[in-house]
ZAFIBA-973249 format. One record per residue (C-alpha): residue number from 0; residue in one letter; chain; x, y, z. Coordinates in steps of 0.25 Angstrom, whole numbers, plus 5000, padded with zeros to 4 digits. Layout:
# residues N
 seq type mol    x    y    z
 NUM    A   A    X    Y    Z
...
This chain:
# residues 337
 seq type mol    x    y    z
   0    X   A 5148 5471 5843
   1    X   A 5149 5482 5832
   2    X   A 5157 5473 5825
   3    X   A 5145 5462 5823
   4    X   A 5135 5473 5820
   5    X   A 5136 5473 5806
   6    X   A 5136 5457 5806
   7    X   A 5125 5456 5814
   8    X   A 5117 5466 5805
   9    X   A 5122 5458 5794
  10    X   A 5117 5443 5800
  11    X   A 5103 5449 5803
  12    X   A 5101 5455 5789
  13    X   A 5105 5441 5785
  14    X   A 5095 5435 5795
  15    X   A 5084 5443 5791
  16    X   A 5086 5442 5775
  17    X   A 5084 5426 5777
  18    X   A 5072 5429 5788
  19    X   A 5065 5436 5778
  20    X   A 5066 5428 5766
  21    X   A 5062 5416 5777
  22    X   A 5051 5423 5780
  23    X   A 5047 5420 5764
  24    X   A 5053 5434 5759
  25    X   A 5063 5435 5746
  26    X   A 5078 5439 5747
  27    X   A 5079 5454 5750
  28    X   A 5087 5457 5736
  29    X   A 5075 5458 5729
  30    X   A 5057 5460 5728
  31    X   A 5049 5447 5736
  32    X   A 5037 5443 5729
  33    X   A 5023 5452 5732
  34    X   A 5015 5436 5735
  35    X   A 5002 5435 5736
  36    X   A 4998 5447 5728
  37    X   A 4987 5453 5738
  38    X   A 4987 5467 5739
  39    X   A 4997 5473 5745
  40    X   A 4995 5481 5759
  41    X   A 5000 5496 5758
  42    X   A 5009 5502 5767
  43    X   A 5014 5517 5767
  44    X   A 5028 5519 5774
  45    X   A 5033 5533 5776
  46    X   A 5046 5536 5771
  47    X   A 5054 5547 5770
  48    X   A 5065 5547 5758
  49    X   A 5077 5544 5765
  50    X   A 5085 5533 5764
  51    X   A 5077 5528 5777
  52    X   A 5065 5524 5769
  53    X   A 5073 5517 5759
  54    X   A 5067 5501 5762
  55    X   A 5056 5505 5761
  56    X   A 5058 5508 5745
  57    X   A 5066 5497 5745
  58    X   A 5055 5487 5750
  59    X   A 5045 5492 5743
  60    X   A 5052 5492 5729
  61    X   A 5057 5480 5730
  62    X   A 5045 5473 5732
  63    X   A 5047 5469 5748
  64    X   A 5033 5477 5751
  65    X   A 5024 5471 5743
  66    X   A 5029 5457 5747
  67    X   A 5025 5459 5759
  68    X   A 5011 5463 5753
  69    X   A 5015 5479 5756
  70    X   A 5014 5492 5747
  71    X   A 5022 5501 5752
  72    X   A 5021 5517 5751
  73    X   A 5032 5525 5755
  74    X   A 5025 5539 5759
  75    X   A 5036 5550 5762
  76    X   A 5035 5553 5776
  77    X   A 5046 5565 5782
  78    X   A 5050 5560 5795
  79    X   A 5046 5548 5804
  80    X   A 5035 5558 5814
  81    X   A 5028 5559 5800
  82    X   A 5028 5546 5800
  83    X   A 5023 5541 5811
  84    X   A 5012 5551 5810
  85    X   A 5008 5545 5796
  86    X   A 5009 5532 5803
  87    X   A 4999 5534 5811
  88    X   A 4990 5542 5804
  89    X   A 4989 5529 5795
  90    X   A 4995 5535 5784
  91    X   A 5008 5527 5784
  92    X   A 5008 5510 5789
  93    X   A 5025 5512 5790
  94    X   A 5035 5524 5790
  95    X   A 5049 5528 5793
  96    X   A 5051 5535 5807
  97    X   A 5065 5538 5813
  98    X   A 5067 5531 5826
  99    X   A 5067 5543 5831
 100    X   A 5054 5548 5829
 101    X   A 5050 5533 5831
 102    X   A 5053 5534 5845
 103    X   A 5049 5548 5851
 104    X   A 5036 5543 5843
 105    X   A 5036 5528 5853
 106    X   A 5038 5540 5864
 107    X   A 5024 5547 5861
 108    X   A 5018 5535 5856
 109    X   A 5023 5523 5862
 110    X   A 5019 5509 5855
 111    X   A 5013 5519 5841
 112    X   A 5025 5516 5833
 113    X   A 5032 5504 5828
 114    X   A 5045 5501 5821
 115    X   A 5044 5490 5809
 116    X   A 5058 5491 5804
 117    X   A 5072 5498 5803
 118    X   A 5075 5509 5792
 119    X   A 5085 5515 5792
 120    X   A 5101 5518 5802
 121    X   A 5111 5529 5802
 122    X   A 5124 5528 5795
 123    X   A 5136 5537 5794
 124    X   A 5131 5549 5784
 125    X   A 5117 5544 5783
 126    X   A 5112 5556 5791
 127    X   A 5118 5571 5791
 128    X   A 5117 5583 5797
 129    X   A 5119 5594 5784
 130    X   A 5120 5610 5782
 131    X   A 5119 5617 5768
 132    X   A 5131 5622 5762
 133    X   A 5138 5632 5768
 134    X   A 5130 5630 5780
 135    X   A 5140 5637 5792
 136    X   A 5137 5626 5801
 137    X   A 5149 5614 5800
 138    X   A 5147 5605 5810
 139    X   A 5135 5600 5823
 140    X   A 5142 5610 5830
 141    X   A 5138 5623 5823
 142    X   A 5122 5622 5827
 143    X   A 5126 5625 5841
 144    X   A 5117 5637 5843
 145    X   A 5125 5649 5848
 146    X   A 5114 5661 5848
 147    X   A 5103 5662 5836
 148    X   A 5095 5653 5830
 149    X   A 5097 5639 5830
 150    X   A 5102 5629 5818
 151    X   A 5092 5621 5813
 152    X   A 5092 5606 5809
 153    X   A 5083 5600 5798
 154    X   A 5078 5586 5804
 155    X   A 5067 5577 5795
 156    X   A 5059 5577 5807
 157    X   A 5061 5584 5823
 158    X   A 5064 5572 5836
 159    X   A 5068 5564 5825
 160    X   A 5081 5554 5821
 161    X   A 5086 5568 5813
 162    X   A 5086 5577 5826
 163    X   A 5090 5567 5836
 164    X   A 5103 5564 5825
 165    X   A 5106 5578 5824
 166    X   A 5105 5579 5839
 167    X   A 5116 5570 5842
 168    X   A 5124 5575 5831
 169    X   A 5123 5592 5838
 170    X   A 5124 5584 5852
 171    X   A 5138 5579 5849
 172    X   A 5142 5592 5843
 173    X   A 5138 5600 5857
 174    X   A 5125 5604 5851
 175    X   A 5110 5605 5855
 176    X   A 5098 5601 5847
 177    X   A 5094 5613 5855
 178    X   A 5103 5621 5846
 179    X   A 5097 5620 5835
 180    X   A 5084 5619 5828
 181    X   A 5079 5606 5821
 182    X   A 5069 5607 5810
 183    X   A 5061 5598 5803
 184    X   A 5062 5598 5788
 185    X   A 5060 5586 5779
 186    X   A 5075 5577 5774
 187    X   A 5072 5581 5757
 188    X   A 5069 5597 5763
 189    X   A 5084 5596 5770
 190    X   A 5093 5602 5760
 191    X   A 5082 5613 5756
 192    X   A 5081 5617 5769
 193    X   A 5096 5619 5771
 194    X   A 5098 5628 5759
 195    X   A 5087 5636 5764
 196    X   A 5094 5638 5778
 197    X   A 5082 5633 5785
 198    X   A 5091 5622 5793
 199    X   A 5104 5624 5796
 200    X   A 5106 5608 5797
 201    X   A 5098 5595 5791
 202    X   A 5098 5581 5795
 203    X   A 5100 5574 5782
 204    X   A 5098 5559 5779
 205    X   A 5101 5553 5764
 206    X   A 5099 5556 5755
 207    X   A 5097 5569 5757
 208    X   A 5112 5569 5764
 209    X   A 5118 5566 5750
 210    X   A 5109 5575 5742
 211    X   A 5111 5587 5751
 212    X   A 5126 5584 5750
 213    X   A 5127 5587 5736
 214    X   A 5120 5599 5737
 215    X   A 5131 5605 5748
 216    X   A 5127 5601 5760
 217    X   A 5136 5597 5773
 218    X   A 5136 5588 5782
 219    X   A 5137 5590 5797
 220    X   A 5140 5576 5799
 221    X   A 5131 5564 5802
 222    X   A 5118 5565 5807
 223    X   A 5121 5552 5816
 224    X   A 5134 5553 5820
 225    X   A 5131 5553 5835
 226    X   A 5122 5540 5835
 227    X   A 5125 5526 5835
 228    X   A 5131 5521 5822
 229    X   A 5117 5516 5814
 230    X   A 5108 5525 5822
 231    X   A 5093 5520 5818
 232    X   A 5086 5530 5810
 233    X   A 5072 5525 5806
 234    X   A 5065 5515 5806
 235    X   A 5051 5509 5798
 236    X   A 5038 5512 5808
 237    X   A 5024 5510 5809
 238    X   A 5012 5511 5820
 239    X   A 5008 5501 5830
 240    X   A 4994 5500 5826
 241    X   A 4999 5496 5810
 242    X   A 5008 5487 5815
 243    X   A 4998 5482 5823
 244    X   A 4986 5480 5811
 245    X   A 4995 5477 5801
 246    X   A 5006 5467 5806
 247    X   A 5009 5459 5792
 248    X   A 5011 5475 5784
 249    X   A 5022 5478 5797
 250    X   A 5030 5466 5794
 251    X   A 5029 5465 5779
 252    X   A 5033 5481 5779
 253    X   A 5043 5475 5789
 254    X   A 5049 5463 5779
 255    X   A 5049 5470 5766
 256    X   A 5058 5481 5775
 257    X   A 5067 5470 5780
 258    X   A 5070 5465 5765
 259    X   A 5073 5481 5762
 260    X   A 5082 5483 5772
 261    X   A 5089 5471 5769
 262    X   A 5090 5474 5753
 263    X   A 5096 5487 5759
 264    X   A 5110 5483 5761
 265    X   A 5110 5485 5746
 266    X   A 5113 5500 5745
 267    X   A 5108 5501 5732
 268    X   A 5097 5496 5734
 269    X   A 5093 5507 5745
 270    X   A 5099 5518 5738
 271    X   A 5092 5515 5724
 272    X   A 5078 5514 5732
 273    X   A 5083 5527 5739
 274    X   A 5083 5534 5727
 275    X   A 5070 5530 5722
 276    X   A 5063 5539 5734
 277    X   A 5073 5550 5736
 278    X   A 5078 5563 5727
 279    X   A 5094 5559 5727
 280    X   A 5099 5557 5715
 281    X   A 5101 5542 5710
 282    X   A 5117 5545 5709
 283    X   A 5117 5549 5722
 284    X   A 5112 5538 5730
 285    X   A 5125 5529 5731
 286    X   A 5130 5538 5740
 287    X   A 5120 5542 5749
 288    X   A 5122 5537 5765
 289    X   A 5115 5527 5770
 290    X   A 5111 5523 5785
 291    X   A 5107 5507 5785
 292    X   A 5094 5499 5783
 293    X   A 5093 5489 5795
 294    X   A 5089 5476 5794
 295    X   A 5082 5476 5809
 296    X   A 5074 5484 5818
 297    X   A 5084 5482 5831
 298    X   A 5080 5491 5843
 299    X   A 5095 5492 5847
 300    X   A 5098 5502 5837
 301    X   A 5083 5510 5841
 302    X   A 5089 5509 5854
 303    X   A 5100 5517 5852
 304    X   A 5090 5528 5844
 305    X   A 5080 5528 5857
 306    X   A 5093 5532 5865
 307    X   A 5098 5542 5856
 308    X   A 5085 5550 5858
 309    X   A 5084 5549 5874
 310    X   A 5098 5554 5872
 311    X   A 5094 5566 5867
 312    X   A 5079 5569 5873
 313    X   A 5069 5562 5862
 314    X   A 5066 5552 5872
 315    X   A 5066 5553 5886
 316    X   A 5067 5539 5888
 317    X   A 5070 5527 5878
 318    X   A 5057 5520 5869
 319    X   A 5059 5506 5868
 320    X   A 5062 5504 5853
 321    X   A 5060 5490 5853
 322    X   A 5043 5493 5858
 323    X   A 5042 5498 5843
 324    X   A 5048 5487 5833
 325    X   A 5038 5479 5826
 326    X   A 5048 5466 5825
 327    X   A 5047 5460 5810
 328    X   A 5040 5446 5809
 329    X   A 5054 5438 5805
 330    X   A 5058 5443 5821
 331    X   A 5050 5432 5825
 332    X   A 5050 5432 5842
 333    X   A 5055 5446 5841
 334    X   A 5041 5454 5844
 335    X   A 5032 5458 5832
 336    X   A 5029 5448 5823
């Protein structure tokens, strides 16, 4: 079966790039037409500037948005709990939560939040665990508290996808998560907080992994090494009660991300758009790690994500992941319209 994986993956890109342009949408090499020319319904999307949130940039620039009669604007957000909250507050109609947050979140709040499309899964490197130079701590195994204060970890955001990784990553090396101390400290302030001494370890993510590099830094190893191969990371959200009033903005956000995510089997095109949003430099962008930019929202892989988080005490019992997906319109028989 992991031999057909990848052809499988391929046929349903396939399959979806001719339901789309059926649907009356252009080839995803390139802008569709804006139509009608009516005024174009604004929509806010937190992002935060990671690779993650590289479709939506790419949908917006070229032109996928505002086909589906959308302005879209980017509003930097920390983590997915901020978010939410902005969510909810009506500031934001959509925003990126790690499924992580996304679930404890369906815990509190069963029915509030809803998943309209992937983001963004783990690959080898994508995701590190870093010290600062000449940091005496070489490998997982060194934050094992033996007397004295404990080692602290910079995560984005606490109970999220950066303190349930590095969790799996100390359990395998015989530690606790009681042993150490996670703090909360935004991805750009990392490497600051590292050469201050204020962490001992951060949870990096690109392209602040490649950046942090050239200054010195090492690697503890990857931040995913002890969850399945292609770990779902994040995912595009928004409330119930948005997508309830406003079903033709959810899908339309919904199609011009499924055109991105298609386009972004072209590297370049992700990494040339990623550059337009975050501090590294042009020249280093070609070597930067990538995770991958599905082409569906399946619940298998949530699954496995749910599982890993009753493992380890997040939830006391699974959520039911396939309760929050709003299905696009082209699934037609598959739920939402």
């Amino acid at each position: 079966m992991r031999r057909l994986r990848p052809l499988l993956l391929f046929l349903l890109a396939a399959l979806l790039a001719a339901l789309l342009a059926a649907c009356g949408g252009a080839a995803p090499g390139g802008p569709r037409p804006t139509g009608s020319g009516a005024p174009l319904e604004k929509i806010r999307i937190g992002v935060i500037p990671i690779p993650d949130s590289a479709l939506v940039y790419l949908a917006r620039d070229r032109g996928y948005f505002a086909a589906e009669g959308l302005s879209a604007e980017p509003v930097t957000v920390q983590g997915g709990g901020p978010a939410i909250d902005r969510m909810k507050g009506g500031a934001l109609e959509f925003g990126l939560v790690n499924y992580v947050t996304a679930f404890l979140y369906q815990r509190r709040e069963p029915g509030r939040l809803k998943l309209v499309a992937d983001a963004y899964h783990a690959a080898p490197g994508a995701f590190q665990l870093f010290v600062a130079p000449g940091s005496p701590i070489r490998s997982p195994r060194d934050l094992r508290r033996s007397g004295g204060a404990k080692k602290s970890v910079a995560v984005a955001t606490l109970r999220s996808v950066g303190t349930l990784s590095a969790e799996t990553v100390l359990a395998a090396a015989g530690v606790s998560a009681d042993d150490v101390a996670f703090k909360e400290i935004p991805l750009p302030d990392m490497p600051a907080a590292l050469a201050a001494h204020a962490v001992d370890v951060a949870w990096m993510t690109e392209p602040f992994i490649t950046a942090y590099r050239r200054q010195g830094g090492r690697s503890l190893g990857d931040a995913m090494a002890n969850v399945p191969a292609g770990w779902p990371i994040a995912g595009w959200a928004t409330t119930a009660s948005y997508a309830a009033a406003h079903p033709r903005a959810v899908a339309g956000f919904q199609r011009a991300m499924a055109h991105a995510q298609l386009d972004a089997r072209d590297r370049n095109l992700v990494t040339g758009v990623l550059g337009t949003y975050t501090k590294i430099p042009r020249e280093v962008l070609p070597t930067i790690t990538l995770g991958s930019f599905p082409a569906a929202l399946e619940p298998e892989g949530l699954r496995s994500v749910v599982d890993t988080m009753v493992r380890f005490g997040y939830l006391p019992a699974p959520v039911r992941a396939e309760d929050m997906i709003v299905r696009p319109a082209w699934e037609s028989g598959k739920g939402n319209p």
